[in-house]
N, C-alpha and C positions, 0 to 999 in steps of 0.2 A: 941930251935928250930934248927933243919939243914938246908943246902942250899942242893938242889940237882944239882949236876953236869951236864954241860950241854952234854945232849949225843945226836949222832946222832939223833935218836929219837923224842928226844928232841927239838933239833933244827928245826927239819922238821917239826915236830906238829907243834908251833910258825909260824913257815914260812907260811901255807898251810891256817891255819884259818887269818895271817893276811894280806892275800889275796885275800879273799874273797870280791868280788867286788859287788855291788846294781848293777840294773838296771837300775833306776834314783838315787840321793840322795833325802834325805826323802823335801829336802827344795825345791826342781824340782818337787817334784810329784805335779802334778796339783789336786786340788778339786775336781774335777770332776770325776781324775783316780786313784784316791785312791784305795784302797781293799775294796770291798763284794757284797754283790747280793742285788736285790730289794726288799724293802717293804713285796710285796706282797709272795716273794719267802720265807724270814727271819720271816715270822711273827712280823715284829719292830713296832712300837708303832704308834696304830692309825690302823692296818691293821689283817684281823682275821689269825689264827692262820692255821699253812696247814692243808690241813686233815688229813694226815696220821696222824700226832702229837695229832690233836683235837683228832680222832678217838683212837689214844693209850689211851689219857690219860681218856678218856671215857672207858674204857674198865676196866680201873684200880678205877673207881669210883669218878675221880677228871674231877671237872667242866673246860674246857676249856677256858669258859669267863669267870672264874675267877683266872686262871693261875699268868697273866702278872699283876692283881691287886691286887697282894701278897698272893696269894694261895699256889706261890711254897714256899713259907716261914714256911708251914706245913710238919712238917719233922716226923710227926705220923708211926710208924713205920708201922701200917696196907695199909700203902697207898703210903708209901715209896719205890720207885721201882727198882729192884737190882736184878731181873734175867740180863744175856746178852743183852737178846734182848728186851730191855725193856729202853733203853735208850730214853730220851728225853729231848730238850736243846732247846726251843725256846725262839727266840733274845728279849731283852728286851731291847730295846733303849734309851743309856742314861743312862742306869745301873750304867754301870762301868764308872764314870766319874772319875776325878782326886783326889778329894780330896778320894773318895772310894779305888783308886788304891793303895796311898799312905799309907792306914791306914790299909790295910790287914794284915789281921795275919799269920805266917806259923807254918802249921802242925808240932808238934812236934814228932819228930818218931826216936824214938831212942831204944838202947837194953842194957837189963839190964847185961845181961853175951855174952862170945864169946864163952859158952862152948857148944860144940858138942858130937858128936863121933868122934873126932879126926879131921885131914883135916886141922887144923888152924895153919896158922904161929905164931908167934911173933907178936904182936902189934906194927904197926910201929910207927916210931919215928912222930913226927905231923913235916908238912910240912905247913909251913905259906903260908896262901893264897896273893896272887896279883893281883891288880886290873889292868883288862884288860884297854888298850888303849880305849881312845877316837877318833872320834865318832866308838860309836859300831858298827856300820852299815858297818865301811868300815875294820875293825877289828875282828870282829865275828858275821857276818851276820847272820848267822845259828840259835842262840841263843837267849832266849825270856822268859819275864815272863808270867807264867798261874795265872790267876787270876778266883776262881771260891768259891763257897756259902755253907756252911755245915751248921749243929745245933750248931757249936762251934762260928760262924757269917762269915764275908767274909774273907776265904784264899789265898793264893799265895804260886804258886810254881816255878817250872823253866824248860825250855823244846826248845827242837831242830827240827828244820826244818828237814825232812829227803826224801829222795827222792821217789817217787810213779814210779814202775815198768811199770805199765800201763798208765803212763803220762809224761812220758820222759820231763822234762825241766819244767814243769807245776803243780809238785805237793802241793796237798793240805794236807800235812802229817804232824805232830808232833808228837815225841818223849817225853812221858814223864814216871811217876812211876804211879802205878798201886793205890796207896796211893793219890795221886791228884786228882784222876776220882772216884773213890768208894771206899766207908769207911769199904768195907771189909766184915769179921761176925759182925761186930757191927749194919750194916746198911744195905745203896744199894749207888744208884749214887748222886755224887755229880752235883749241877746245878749251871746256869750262867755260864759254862766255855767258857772262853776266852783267848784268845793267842796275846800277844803283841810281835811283834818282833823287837830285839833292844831298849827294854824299855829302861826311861831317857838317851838317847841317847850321851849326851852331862857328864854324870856322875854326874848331879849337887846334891847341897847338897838338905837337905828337903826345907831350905828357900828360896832358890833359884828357887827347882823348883816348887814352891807356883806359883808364877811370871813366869812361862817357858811358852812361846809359846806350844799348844797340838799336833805340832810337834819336839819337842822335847822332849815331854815324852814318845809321843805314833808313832813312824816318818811313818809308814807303815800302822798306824788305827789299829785298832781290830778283832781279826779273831773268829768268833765264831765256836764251837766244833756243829756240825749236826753227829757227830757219835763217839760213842767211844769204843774200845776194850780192854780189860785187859785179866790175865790169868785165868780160870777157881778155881784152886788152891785159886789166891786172893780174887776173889769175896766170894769161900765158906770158907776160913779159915785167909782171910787176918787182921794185928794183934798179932797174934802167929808169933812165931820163926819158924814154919815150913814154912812159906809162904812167909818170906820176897826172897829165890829167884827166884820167883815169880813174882815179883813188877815191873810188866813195862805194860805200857799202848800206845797206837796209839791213834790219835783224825785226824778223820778228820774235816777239818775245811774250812770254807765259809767267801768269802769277808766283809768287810763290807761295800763297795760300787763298782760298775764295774762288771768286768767280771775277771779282769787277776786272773789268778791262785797267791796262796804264794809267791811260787818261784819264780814266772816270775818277783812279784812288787820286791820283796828283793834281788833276782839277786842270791841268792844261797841255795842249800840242798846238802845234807849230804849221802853218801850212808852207809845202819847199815851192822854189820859184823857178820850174821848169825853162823859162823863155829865155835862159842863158843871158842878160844885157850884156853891153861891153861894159869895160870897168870904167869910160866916162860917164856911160846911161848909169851905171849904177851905184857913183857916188859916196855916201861916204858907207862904209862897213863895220859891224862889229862881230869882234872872237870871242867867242866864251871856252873857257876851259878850266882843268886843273891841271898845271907846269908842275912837272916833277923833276925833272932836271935842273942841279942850283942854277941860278941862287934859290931854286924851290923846292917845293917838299912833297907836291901833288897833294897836299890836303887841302888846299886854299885854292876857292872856286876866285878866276881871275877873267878878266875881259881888257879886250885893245878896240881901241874907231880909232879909225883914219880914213881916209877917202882911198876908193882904190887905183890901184896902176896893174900894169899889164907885164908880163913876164912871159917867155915859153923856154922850154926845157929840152926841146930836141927838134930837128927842122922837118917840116909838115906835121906838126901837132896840133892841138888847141890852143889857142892862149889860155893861160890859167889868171888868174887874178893874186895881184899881189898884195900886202899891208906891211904898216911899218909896225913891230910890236917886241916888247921884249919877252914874251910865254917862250917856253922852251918844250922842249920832248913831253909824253905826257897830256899837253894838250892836243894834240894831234888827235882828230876824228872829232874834234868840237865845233860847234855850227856855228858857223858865218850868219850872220843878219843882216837885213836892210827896212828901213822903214819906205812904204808905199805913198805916196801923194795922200791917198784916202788915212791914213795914218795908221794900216796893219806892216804888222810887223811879219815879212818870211823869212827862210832860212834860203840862203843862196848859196852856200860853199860849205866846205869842212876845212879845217884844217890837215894840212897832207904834209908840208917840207918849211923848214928851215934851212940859212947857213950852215955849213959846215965850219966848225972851230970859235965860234961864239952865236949871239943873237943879234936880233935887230929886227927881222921882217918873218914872215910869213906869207907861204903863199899856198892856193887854194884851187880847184878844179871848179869849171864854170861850168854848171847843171846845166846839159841841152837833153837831147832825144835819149841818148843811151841810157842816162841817168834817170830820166822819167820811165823809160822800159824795165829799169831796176824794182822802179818803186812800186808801179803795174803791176808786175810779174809778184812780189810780196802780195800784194793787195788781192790780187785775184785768190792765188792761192789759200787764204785766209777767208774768203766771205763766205759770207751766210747769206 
């Protein structure tokens, strides 16, 4: 394994995320002001279901009152729903509880070759991952596990708080892979997605956090996805090598108790960096996630820098960008960073593929138009 040198860069990534400051801490946040919306707004347990949502899923031939009592557990592909706008995610309360969080599985998504049409660097050297400082909250705010439900049972991914255009200070946005939210050509959308920000807060091990306080696993509550966007590309070809760069998805997402917006409970987002550089313009990079796949456990918020390189995964693609890192499955749909000249910190990629048959790198979709149309299209829909 190498050390990477500390660069500029470098330095300031570090510096910017571990800065990032809460609103309250999660052990201040009062009961009462915790994150999400009411009963009757969430569809939560005990309360019918909104109409727009009943009325979707009646449209599609699936009973409403029978949704929340394991209906969506029917993952039939005639009924399985996976055009764009066919999204639907209503709260099931109590779902996600702890011992369910802890026993997620993550998506394995990896690729078998790196050959293209050209375009690819060298395979970087693997860059051992580091576990971020504790509490995460006051260390990398931004950052959070997805926890959400396929045919394969319940998954987990990783994903970033990012900032809403049309909600300055208030948004209700996350960052993640296109892979977390829909299963691509194989399927349509994934359900139960949910956003913990700052999961295990405190980094504890699995025994420990048996016994944790549900603010310290969960400090900020659960944020449930009411909408989700990925790339046209992935929904009809995702899976293939032409598609992974592709692979980034938006969630907008709703309290779970209150009114404050994400941002406001967690005290920070991220602004993304539309202008695509190439991976020389943009230098060195950082991963944030939680690796679930050994040698990891997905409770342990971890991060890789390395400077990037360039990769493509099928001929007339994007280049994607590449790193050297050892995170595994799991971290996939966690945001990329780079630090600006002026010394802010954006999000320029997610995590999307690993090797096939160990670790060592990671590589990621470089954010140009489509991707900003992604994040548009969330933002519009949402403003006020």
């Amino acid at each position: 394994m190498r050390s990477v040198r500390l660069l500029p860069a470098f330095a300031a990534l570090g510096a910017t995320l571990a800065l990032t400051a809460t609103a309250c801490g999660p052990t201040e946040t009062p009961a009462a002001d915790k994150p999400a919306a009411e009963a009757s707004a969430t569809g939560g347990s005990g309360a019918a279901l909104p109409e727009d949502l009943a009325d979707k899923l009646k449209k599609h031939g699936v009973d409403p009152g029978k949704w929340k009592n394991g209906e969506w557990k029917n993952w039939d592909k005639d009924t399985w729903l996976r055009e764009a706008e066919d999204f639907v995610n209503p709260v099931i309360e109590g779902l996600w509880d702890s011992r369910r969080m802890q026993t997620a599985k993550s998506p394995d998504q990896t690729i078998a070759t790196t050959a293209g049409a050209g375009g690819s660097d060298p395979v970087p050297r693997p860059v051992q991952a580091q576990r971020e400082k504790t509490p995460y909250h006051r260390n990398a705010a931004p950052v959070g596990k997805i926890f959400f439900d396929s045919p394969q049972g319940h998954m987990v991914c990783s994903g970033t708080i990012v900032k809403d255009p049309r909600r300055p200070g208030k948004s209700n946005m996350v960052w993640t892979a296109g892979h977390c939210v829909h299963a691509g050509q194989r399927g349509g959308w994934y359900r139960n997605i949910t956003f913990v920000p700052a999961y295990n807060d405190l980094g504890k091990s699995p025994s420990a956090l048996r016994n944790a306080q549900p603010h310290e696993e969960a400090p900020y509550g659960q944020y449930w996805a009411d909408w989700a966007v990925t790339s046209g590309e992935w929904i009809n070809r995702g899976g293939s090598n032409a598609a992974w760069p592709y692979d980034y998805a938006v969630l907008h997402v709703q309290p779970e108790r209150g009114k404050k917006s994400l941002e406001e409970t967690v005290g920070a987002a991220l602004a993304v960096d539309f202008s695509a550089p190439t991976a020389a313009q943009a230098g060195t990079i950082g991963a944030w996630g939680y690796p679930s796949a050994p040698p990891y456990n997905g409770l342990i918020m971890h991060k890789c820098l390395d400077r990037a390189s360039r990769m493509t995964t099928a001929p007339a693609t994007p280049t994607m960008y590449r790193i050297g890192c050892t995170m595994t499955a799991g971290s996939s749909g966690g945001g990329w960073f780079r630090a600006l000249p002026n010394g802010k910190t954006v999000l320029v990629s997610n995590t999307s593929i690993g090797p096939a048959g160990g670790n060592g790198w990671l590589a990621g979709p470089q954010l140009g138009r489509g991707a900003k149309d992604a994040h548009e299209m969330v933002s519009k829909k949402f403003a006020r």
